[in-house]
PAVOFI-358321 format. One record per residue: residue in one letter; residue number from 1; x, y, z of N, C-alpha, C in turn. Coordinates in steps of 0.1 Angstrom, whole numbers. Each point is the difference from the previous one (the first is absolute). Example, Ala and Ser with C-alpha at 12.3 -4.5 7.8 and 13.67 -1.06 7.14 Angstrom:
residues 2
a  1  132  -57  78  -9  12  0  9  12  0
s  2  -4  11  -7  9  11  0  -8  11  8
This chain:
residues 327
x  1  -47  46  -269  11  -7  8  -5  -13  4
x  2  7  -12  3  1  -12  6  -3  1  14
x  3  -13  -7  5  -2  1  15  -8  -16  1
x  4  1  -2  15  -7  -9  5  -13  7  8
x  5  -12  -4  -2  -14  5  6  -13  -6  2
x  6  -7  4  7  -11  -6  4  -14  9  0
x  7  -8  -2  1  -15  3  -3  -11  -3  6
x  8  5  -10  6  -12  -10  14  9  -4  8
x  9  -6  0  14  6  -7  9  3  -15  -1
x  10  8  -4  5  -1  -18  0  17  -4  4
x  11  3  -13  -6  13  -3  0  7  7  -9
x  12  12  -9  2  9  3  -4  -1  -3  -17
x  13  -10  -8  -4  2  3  -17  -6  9  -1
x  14  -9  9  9  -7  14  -10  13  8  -7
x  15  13  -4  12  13  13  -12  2  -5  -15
x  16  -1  10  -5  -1  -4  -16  9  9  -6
x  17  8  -8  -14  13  17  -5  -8  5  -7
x  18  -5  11  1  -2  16  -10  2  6  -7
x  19  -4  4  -12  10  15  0  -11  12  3
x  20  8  7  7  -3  15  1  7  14  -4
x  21  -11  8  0  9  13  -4  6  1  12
x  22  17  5  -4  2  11  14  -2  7  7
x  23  1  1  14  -8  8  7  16  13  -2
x  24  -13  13  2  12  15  5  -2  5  11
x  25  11  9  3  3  5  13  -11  12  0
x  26  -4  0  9  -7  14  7  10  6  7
x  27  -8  13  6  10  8  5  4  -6  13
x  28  15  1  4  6  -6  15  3  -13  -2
x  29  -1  -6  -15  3  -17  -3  7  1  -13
x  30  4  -18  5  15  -5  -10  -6  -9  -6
x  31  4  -1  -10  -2  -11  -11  13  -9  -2
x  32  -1  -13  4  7  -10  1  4  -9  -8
x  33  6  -5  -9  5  -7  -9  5  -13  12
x  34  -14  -9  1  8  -10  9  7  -8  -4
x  35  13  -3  7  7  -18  -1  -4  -8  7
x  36  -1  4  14  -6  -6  11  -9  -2  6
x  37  -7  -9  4  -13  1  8  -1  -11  13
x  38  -1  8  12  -4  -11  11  -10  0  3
x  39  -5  -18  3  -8  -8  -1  -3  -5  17
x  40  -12  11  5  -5  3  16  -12  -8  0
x  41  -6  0  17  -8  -8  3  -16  14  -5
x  42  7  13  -2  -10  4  -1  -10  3  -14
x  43  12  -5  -8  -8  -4  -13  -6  -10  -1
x  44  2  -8  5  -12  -12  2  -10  4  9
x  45  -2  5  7  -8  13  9  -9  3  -11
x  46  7  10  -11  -6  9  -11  -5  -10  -7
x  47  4  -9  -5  -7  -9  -8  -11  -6  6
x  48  -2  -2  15  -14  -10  5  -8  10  4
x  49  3  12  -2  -16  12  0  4  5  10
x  50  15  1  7  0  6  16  -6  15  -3
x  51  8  5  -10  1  14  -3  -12  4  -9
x  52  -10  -9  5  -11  5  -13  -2  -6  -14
x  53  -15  2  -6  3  -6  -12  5  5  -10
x  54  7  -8  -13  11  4  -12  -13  8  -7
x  55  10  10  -4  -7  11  -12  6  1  -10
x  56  -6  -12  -10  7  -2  -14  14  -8  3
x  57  3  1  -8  15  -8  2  9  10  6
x  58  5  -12  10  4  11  15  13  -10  1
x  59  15  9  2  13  -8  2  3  6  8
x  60  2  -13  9  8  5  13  11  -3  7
x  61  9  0  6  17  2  2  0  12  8
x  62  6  -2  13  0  9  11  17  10  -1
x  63  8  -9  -3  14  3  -3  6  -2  -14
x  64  11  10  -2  8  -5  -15  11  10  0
x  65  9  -3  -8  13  0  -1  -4  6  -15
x  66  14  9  -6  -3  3  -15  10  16  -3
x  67  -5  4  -11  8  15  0  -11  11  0
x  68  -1  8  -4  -3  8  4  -7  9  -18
x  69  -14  -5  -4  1  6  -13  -8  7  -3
x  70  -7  10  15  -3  15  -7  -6  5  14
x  71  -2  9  -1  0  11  14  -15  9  -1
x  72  -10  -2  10  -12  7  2  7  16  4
x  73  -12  6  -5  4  12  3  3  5  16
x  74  8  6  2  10  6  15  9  -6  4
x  75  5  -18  -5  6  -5  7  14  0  -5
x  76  8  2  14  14  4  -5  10  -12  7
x  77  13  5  1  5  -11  8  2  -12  -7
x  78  -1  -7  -14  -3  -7  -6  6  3  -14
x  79  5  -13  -9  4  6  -15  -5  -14  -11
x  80  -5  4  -8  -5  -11  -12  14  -11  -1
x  81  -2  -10  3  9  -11  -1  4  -4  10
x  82  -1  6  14  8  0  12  -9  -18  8
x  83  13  -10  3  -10  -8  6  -4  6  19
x  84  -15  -9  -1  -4  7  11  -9  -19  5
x  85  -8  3  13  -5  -8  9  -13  3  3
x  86  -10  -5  -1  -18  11  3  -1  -12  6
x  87  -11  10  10  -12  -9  3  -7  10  -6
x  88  -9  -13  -8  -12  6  -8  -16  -3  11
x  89  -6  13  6  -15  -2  5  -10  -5  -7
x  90  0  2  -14  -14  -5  -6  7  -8  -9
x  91  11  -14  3  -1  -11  -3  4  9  -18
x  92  4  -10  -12  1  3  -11  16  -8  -2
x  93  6  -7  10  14  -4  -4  3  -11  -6
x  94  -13  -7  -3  1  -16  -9  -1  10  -15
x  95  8  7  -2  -2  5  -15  11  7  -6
x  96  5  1  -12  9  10  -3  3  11  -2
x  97  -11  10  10  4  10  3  -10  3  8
x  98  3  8  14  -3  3  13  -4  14  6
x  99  -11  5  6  0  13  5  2  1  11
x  100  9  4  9  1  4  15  1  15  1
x  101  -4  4  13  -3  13  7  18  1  -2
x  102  6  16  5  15  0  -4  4  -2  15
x  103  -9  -1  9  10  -2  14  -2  -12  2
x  104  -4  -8  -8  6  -16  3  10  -9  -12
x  105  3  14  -7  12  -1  -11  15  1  10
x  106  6  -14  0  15  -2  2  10  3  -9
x  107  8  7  2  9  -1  -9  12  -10  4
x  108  6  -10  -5  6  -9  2  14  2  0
x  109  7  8  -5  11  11  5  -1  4  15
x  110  -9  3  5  -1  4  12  2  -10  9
x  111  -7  -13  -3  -1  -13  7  10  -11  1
x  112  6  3  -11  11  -13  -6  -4  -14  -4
x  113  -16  3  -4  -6  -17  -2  0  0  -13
x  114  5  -14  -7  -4  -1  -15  -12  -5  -3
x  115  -8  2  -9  -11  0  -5  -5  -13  4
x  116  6  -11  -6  -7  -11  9  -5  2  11
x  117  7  0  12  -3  -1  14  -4  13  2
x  118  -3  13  -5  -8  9  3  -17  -2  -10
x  119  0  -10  -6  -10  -3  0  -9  -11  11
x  120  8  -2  5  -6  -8  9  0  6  19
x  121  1  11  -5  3  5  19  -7  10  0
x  122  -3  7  -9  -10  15  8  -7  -1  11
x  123  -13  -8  -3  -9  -7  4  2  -6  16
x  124  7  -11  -4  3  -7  12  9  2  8
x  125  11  14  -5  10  8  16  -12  9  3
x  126  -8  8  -10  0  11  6  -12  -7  13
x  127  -9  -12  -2  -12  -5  6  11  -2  14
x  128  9  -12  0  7  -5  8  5  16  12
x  129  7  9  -9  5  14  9  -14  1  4
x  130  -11  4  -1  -8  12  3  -7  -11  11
x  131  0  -17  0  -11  -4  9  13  3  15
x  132  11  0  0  9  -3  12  5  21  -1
x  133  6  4  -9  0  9  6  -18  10  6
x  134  -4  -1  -12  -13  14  -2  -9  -8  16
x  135  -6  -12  -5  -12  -4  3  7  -10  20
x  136  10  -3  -1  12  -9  10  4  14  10
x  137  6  6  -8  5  11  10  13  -7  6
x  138  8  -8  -9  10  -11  6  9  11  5
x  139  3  -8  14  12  6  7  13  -10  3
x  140  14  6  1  3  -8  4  2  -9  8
x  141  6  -14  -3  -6  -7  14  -10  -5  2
x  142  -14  0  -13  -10  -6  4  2  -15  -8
x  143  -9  -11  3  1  -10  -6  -9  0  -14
x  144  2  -7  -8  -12  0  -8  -1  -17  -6
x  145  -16  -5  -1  -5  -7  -9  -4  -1  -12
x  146  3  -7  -11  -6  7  -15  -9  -16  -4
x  147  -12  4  -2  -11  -12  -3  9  1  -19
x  148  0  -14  -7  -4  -1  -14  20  5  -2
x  149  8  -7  3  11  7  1  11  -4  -8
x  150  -7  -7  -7  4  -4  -15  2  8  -13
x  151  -13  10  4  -4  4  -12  8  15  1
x  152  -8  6  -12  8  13  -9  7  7  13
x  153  -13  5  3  -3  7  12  9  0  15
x  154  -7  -14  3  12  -5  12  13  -7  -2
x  155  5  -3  -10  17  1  1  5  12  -3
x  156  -6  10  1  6  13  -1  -1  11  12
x  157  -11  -6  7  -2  8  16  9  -9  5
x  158  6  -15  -2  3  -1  10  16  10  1
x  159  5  4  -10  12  5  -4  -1  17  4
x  160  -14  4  -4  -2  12  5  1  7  11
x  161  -8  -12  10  -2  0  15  14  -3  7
x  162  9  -7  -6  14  2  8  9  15  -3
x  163  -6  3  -10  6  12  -7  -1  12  8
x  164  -13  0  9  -10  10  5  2  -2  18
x  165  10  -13  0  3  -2  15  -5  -5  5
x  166  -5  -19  -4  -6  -4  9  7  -14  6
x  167  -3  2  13  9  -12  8  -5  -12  -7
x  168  -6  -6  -3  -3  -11  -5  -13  0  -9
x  169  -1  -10  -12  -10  -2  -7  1  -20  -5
x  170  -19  -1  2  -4  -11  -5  -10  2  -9
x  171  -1  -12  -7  -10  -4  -12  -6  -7  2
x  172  -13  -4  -4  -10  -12  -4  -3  -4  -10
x  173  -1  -10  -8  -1  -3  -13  -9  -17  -1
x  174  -4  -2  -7  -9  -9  -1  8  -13  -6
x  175  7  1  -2  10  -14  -5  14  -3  4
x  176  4  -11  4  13  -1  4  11  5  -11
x  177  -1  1  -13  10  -1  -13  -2  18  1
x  178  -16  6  8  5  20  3  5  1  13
x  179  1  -7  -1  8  3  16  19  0  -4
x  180  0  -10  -6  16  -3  0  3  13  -10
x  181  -11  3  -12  4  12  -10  -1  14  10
x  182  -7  3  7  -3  13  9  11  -1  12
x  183  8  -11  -2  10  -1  13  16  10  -6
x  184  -2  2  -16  10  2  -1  1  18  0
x  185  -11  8  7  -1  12  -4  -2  11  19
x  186  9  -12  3  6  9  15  -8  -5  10
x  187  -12  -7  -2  -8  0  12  6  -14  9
x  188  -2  3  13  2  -6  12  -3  -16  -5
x  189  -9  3  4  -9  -12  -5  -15  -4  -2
x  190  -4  -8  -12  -14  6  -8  -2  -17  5
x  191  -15  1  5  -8  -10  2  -12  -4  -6
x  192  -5  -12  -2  -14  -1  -9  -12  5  7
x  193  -5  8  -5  -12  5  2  -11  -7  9
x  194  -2  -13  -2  -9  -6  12  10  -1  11
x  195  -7  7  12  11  -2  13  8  7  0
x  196  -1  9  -5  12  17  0  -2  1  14
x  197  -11  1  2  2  14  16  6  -9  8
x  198  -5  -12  0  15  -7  16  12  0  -3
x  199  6  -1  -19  10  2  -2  8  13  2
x  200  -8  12  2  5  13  0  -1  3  16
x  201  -9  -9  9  2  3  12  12  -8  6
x  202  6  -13  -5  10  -3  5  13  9  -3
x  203  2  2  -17  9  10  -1  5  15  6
x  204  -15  3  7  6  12  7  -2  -3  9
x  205  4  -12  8  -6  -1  16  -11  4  7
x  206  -13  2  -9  -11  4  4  -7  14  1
x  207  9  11  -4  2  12  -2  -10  5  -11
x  208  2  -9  -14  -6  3  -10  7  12  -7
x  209  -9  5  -11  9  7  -11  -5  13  -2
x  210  5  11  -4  -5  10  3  -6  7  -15
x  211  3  -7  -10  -7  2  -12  -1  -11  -8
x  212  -16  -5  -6  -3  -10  -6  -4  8  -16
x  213  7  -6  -7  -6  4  -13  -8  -9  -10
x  214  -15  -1  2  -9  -9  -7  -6  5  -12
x  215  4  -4  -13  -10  -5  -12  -6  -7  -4
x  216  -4  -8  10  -5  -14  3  -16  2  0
x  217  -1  1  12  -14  5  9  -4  -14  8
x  218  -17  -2  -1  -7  -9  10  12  -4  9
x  219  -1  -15  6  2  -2  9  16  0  7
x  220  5  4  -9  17  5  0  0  16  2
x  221  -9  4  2  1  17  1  -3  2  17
x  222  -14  -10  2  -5  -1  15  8  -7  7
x  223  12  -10  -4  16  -3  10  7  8  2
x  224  3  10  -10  7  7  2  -3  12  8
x  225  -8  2  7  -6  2  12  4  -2  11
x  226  5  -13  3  -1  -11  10  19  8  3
x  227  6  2  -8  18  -6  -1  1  18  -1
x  228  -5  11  7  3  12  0  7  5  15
x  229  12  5  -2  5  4  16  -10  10  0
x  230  4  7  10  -3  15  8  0  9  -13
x  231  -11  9  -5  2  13  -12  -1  -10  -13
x  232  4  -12  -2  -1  -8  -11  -11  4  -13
x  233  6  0  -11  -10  5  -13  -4  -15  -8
x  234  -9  -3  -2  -6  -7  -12  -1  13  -13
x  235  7  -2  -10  -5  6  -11  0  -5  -16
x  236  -15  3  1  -1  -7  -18  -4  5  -9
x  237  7  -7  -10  3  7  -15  -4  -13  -9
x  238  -13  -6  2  -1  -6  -8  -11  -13  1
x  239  -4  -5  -6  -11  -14  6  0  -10  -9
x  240  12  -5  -2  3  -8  -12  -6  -15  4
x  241  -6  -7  11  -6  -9  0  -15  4  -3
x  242  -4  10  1  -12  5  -4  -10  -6  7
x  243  4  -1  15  -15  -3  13  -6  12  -2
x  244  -17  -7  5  -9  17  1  9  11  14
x  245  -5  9  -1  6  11  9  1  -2  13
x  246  6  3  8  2  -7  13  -10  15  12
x  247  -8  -9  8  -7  11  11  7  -3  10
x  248  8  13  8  12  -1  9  -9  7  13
x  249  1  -5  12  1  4  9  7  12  9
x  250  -4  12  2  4  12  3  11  -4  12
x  251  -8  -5  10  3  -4  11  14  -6  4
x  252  1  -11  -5  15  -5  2  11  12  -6
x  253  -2  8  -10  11  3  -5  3  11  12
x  254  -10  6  6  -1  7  11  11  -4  13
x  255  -5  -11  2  2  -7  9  15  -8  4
x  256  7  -1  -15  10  -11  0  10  11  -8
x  257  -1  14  -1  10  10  -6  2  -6  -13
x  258  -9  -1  -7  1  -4  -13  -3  10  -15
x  259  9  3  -9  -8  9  -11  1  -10  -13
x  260  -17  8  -8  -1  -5  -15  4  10  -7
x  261  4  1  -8  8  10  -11  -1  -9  -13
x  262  -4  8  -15  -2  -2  -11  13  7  -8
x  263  3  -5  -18  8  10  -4  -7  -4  -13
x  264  -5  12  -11  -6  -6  -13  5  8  -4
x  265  11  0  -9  7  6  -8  -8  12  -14
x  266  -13  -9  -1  -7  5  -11  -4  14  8
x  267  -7  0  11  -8  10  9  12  13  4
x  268  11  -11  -1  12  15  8  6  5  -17
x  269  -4  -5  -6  6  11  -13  -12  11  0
x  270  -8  -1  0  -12  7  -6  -1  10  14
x  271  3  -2  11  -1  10  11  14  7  7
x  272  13  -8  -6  14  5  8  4  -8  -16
x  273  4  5  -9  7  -3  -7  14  3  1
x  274  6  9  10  14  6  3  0  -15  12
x  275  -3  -3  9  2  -12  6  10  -16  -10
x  276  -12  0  -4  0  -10  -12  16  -2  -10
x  277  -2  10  -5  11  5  -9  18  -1  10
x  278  -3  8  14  12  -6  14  2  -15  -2
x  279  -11  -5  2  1  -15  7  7  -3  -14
x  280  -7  5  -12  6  -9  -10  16  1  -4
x  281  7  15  1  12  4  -1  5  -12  9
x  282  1  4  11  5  -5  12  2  -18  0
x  283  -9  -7  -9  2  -11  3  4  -6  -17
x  284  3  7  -10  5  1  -11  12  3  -1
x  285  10  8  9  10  2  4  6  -10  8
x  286  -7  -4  11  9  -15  3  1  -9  -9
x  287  -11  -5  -6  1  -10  -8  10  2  -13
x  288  1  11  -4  15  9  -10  14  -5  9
x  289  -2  1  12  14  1  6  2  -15  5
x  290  -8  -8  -5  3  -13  3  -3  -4  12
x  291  -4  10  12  -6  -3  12  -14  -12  -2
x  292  -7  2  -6  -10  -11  -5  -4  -7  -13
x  293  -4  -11  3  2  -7  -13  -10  -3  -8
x  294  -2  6  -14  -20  -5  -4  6  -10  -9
x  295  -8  -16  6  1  -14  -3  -5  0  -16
x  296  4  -2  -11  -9  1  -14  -1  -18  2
x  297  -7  -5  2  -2  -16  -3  -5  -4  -10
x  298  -10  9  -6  -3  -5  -14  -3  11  -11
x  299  0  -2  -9  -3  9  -12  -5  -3  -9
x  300  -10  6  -1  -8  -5  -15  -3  11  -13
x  301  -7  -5  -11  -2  7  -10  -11  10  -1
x  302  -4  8  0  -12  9  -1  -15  -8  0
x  303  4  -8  -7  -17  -10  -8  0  -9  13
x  304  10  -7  3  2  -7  12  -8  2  16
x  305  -7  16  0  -1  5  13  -13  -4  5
x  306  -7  -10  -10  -14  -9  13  7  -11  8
x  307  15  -7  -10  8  -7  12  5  1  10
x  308  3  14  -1  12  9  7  -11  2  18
x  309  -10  1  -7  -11  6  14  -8  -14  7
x  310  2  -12  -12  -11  -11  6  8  -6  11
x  311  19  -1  -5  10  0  15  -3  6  8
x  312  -4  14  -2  0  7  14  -11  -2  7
x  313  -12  -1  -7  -12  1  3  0  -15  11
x  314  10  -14  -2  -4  -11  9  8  1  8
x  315  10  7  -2  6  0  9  14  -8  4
x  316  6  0  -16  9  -7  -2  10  6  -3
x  317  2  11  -2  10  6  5  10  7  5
x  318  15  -2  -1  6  7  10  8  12  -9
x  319  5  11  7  6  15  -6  -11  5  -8
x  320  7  4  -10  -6  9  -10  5  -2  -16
x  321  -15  -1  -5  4  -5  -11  -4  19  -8
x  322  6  -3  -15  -8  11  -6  0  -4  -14
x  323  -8  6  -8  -1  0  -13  9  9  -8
x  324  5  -9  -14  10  7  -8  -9  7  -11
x  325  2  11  0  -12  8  -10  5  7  -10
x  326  10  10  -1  13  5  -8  14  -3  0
x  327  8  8  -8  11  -1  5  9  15  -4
């Protein structure tokens, strides 16, 4: 089969096209005939050694879209040809054919997404649901912040989080041209990232917000501190500026009713995969019902995907792009 892969860590030209044999399904897994593939911050993650070093030629793609072209032993609920939506855990979706576990097999009948745009959502609703519902505990009526609110991720919380009842939501984004693009996806209003917290304390008359959602990290993770009412959550899902690790102080959080909360999607499949598989239904079905919208801004060719990630990687892009791999 045709894949994009890597072998050493590095940039973005270690992805190189391939061929490989197909992979097959084990027992409880699908074999995917992808069309689709979305293109995440955490395959650039995979590619710079986050996840360890590559063993042998190693392809990775978190998400994909496709049909459905053969069935590990037990798995039911599923039919050869049927299109479906995965998030794939061990990465394999820059290629023409994919193995996911079967409870992160969508069937797209069930969802109402076409293949395009369910290639580009697994990933980024089910991350978006699980940091505001699982890891947020969103109620209604709380306010929310989304750091990076341009991207895959956050123009989709912000649609989520009104979905889920929230009196108001803002953004932060690093450029005036994401600001004007992240304005069109419900949020109140998105401010540039230097100087957020006075901008978020003027907006709520000094109150602050009761859930901050950072993929950011360093010194935009330790503001977001600053801009928490009463019970307020910081939670992150991500460290896309890639500062060293942040040493937090027990004390204030004590002190000023403050909580840190995490959501890593990789860690809650492998320990609650029934969790996972909710958040993903759940936020797969709005986006079917047109309640939310996954932005496709760009699309590229399979061979194309060291381009596809060197955008993502500087930080030049807004929505979600994905690669075209079948059809």
């Amino acid at each position: 089969m045709k894949a994009v892969a890597f072998k050493e860590i590095g940039g973005p030209e270690v992805l190189r096209p391939v061929e490989l044999p197909a992979p097959e399904p084990g027992p409880g897994e699908v074999l995917i005939r992808v069309a689709y593939a979305g293109v995440n911050y955490g395959e650039v993650q995979h590619r710079l050694g986050d996840f360890g070093a590559p063993e042998g030629e190693t392809v990775t793609g978190l998400e994909a879209s496709g049909t459905v072209a053969a069935l590990g032993e037990g798995v039911t609920g599923l039919a050869l040809g049927e299109e479906v939506a995965a998030y794939l855990t061990d990465g394999g979706g820059y290629a023409e054919y994919a193995v996911a576990p079967a409870e992160f097999v969508f069937s797209l009948a069930e969802t109402g997404l076409d293949l395009r745009t369910a290639g580009a959502a697994t990933l980024v609703l089910t991350t978006a649901y699980g940091v505001l519902a699982g890891a947020g505990r969103i109620a209604p009526g709380d306010t929310v912040l989304v750091h990076a609110a341009a991207g895959g991720v956050g123009s989709a919380a912000a649609q989520l989080a009104r979905s889920l009842g929230a009196a108001a939501v803002y953004g932060t984004v690093s450029t005036k041209e994401k600001a004007e693009y992240a304005a069109r996806f419900g949020y109140d209003e998105v401010f540039l990232r230097d100087g957020f917290a006075d901008a978020v304390r003027e907006a709520t008359s000094g109150r602050g917000v009761d859930l901050v959602l950072d993929p950011v990290g360093g010194p935009t993770r330790l503001a977001s501190f600053e801009i928490l009412a009463p019970f307020g959550r910081v939670l992150v899902y991500g460290e896309a500026a890639r500062h060293p690790d942040l040493s937090l102080p027990v004390l204030p959080v004590w002190k000023n009713n403050r909580v840190l909360g995490g959501y890593n999607v990789g860690d809650l499949s492998r320990r609650d995969p029934d969790a996972v598989r909710r958040h993903a239904l759940a936020a797969l079905r709005l986006a079917g019902s047109g309640a939310v919208r996954i932005d496709i801004t760009a699309e590229y060719d399979l061979t194309d995907a060291p381009e596809a990630q060197r955008i993502l990687e500087a930080g030049e892009n807004t929505g979600k792009a994905v690669l075209r791999v079948g059809t």
